[in-house]
C-alpha positions as CSV (number, residue, x, y, z in Angstrom):
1,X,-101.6,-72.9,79.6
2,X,-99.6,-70.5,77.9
3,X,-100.6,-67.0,77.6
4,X,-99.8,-64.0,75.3
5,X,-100.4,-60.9,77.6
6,X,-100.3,-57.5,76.0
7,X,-99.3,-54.5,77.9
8,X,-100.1,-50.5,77.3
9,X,-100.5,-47.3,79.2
10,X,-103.5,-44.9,79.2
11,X,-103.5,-41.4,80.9
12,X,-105.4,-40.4,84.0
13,X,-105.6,-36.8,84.0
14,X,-105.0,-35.6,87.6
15,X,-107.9,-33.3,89.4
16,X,-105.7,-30.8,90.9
17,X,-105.3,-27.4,90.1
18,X,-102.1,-27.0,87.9
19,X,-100.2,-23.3,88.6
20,X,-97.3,-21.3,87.1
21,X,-94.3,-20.5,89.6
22,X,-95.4,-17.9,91.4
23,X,-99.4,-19.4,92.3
24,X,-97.4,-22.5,92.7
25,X,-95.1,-20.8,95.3
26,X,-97.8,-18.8,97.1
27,X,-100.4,-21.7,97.5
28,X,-97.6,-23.6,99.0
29,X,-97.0,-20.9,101.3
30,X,-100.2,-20.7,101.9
31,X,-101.0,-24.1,102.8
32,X,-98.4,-23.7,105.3
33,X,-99.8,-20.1,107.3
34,X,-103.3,-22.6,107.6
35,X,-100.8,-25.5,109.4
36,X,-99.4,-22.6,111.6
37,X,-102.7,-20.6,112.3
38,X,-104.7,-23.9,113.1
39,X,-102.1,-24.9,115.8
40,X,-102.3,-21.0,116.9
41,X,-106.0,-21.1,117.5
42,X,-106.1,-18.4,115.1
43,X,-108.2,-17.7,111.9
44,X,-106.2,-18.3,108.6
45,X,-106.9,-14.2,107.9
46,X,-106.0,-13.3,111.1
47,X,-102.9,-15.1,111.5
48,X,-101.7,-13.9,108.0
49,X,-102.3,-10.3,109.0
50,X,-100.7,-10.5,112.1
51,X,-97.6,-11.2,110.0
52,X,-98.2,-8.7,106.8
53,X,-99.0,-11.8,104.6
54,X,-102.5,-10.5,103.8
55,X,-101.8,-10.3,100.5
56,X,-101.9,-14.5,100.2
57,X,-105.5,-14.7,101.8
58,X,-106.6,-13.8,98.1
59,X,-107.8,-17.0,95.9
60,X,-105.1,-16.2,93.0
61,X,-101.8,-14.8,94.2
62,X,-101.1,-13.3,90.7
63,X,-104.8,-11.7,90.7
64,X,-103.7,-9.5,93.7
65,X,-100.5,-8.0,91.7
66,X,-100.9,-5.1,89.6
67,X,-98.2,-4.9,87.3
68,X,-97.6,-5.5,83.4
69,X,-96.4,-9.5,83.5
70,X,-94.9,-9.1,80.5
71,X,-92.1,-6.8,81.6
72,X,-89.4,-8.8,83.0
73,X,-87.8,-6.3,85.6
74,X,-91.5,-6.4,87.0
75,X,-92.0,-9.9,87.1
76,X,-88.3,-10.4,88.5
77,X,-89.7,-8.0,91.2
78,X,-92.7,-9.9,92.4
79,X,-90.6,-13.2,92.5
80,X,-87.7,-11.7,94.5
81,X,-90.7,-10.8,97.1
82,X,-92.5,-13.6,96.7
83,X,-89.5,-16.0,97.3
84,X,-88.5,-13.7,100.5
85,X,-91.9,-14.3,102.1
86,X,-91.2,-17.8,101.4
87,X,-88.5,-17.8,103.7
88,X,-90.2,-15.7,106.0
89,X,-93.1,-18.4,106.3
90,X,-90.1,-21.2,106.4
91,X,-89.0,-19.4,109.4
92,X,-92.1,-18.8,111.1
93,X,-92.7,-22.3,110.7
94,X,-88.7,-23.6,112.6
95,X,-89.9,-21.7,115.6
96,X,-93.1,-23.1,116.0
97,X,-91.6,-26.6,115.4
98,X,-89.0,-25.9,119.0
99,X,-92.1,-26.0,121.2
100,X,-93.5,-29.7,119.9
101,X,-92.4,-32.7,120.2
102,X,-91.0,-34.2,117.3
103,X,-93.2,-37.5,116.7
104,X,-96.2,-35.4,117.3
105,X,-99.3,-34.6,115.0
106,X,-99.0,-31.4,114.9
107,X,-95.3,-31.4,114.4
108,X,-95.9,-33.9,111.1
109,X,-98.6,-31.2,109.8
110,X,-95.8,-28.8,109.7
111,X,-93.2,-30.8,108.1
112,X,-95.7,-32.1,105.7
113,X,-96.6,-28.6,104.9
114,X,-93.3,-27.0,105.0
115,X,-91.4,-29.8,102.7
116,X,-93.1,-29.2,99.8
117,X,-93.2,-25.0,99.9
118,X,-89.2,-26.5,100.7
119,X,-89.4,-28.3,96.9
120,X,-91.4,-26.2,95.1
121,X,-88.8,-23.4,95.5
122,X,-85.7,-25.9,94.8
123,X,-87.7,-26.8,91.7
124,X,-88.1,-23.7,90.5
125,X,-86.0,-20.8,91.7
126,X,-82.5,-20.0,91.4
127,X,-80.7,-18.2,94.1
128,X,-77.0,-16.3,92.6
129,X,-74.8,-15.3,95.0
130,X,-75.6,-11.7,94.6
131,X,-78.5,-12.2,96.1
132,X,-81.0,-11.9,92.9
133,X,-83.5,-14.5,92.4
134,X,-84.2,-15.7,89.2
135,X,-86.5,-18.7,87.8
136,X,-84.6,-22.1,86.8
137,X,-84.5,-22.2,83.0
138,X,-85.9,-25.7,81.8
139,X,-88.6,-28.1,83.7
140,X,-87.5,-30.4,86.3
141,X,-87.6,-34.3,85.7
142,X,-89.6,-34.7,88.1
143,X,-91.2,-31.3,88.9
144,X,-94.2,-30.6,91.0
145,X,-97.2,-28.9,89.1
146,X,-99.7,-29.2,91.6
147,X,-99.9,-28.2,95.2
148,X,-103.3,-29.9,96.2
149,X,-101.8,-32.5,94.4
150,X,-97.9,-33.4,95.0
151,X,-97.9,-36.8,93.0
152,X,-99.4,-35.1,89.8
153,X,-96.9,-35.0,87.1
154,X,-96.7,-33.6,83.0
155,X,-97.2,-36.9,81.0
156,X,-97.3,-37.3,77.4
157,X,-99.2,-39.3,74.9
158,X,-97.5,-38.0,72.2
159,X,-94.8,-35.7,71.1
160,X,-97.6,-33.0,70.8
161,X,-100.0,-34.3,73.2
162,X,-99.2,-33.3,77.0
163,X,-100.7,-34.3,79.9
164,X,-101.1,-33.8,83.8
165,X,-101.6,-36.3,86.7
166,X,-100.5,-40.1,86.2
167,X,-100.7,-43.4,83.9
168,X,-103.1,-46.7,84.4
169,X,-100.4,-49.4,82.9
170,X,-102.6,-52.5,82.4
171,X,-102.3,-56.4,80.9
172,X,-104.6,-58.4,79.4
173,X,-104.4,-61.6,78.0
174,X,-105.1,-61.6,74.3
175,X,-107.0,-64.6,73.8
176,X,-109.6,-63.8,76.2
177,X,-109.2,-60.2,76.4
178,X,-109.7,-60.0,80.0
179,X,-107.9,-56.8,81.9
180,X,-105.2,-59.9,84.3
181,X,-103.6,-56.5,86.3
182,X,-103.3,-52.8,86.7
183,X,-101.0,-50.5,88.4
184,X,-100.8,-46.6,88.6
185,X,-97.3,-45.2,87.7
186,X,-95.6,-41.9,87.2
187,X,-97.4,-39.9,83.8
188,X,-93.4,-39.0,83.4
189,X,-92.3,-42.5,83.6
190,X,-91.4,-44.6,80.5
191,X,-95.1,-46.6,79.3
192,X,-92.6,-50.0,80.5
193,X,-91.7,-48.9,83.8
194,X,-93.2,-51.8,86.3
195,X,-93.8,-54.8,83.7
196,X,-92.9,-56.9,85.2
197,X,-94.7,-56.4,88.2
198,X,-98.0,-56.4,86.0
199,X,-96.8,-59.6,84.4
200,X,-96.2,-61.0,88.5
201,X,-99.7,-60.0,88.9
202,X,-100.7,-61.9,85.4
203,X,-99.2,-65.2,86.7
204,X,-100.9,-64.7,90.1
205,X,-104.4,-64.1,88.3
C-alpha cells in the first residue's frame, strides 16, 4: 500500500559534563596523565607529582586558581600555562609511545587519549607567532563540549533554545501512527540530515 510517513527530530540531551576552555583543556590532560600513570604502574597522584602536574589531581581545574577571572591579563595568564602543560603532557605521552608497539592496547589507550587533548586545543586555542596564546573567537562547527563525552555536541530546538548531546530523528506512518524507524544523528546537524535512510528503514519495516 501506499504510505504517508512523517519525519521530525527530538533532542537527547547528552549526560556528560559540559566545560569552558580551560576545565575542558585540563580534564583532557588529565585523562591522559591516568593513560600514562596506568601503563607506569603508578598512582594517578603520584605520577602527576613526579611531573609538577599536581595542580590537575584537583576535581575542577579552575577551582584550584586563585585569581580574579574577570581580568583578562589574568585569565590570558592561566591559559598560556595551561596550554604549555598541554604540550608538556603531549610530550610525555610521544616518549612513552617509542617503547610499544604500534598495534598494541596500550599504545591505542594513548592515542585515544592524546587525540582529543590534540582537538580540544585546535578547537579552541590560537597560537600567534609571538608566541602568546589566545582563545579562538567564535564556536567551532563541530566543537567538542564534552570530554567524558566526545560525540556530545550544542543542538538547537530553537533560535533561543540550546541544547547539548544529540537528536533521535524518527518516521512514522501517519495512518497508523506507528514509530516505522529511528536513527541518532549529530544535535548540530540539519533535523533532514539521514532521510532517507529512515525512509530505507520505512520500506524495510
Amino acid at each position: 500500500r501506499t504510505m504517508t510517513v512523517a519525519l521530525d527530530t527530538t533532542p537527547i540531551f547528552g549526560k556528560g559534563a559540559v566545560e569552558d576552555t580551560y576545565n575542558l583543556l585540563a580534564e583532557s590532560l588529565r585523562q591522559v596523565l591516568h593513560v600514562l600513570a596506568e601503563l607506569d604502574h603508578t598512582s594517578f597522584e603520584q605520577y602527576a607529582a613526579e611531573h609538577d602536574l599536581r595542580r590537575y589531581t584537583a576535581p575542577s581545574f579552575k577551582g584550584t586558581v586563585a585569581i580574579d577571572w574577570d581580568n583578562q591579563k589574568e585569565r590570558d595568564h592561566v591559559l598560556q600555562a595551561l596550554v604549555v602543560d598541554c604540550d608538556r603532557v603531549l610530550a610525555l605521552a610521544r616518549t612513552a609511545l617509542t617503547s610499544l608497539a604500534a598495534e598494541s592496547d596500550e599504545a591505542k589507550q594513548i592515542v585515544e587519549a592524546t587525540d582529543l587533548l590534540a582537538k580540544v586545543l585546535a578547537q579552541d586555542v590560537r597560537r600567534l607567532p609571538s608566541g602568546e596564546i589566545t582563545l579562538i573567537d567564535g564556536v567551532a562547527p563541530d566543537r567538542i563540549v564534552s570530554v567524558h563525552d566526545p560525540e556530545m555536541r550544542h543542538g538547537r530546538k530553537s533560535l533561543s533554545q540550546r541544547f547539548n548531546g544529540y537528536k533521535a530523528s524518527l518516521a512514522a506512518d501517519t495512518a497508523s501512527q506507528l514509530v516505522t524507524a529511528v536513527q541518532v544523528i549529530d544535535a548540530n546537524q540539519h533535523d533532514s540530515t539521514g532521510s532517507d535512510e529512515l525512509l530505507r528503514q520505512t520500506e524495510q519495516a
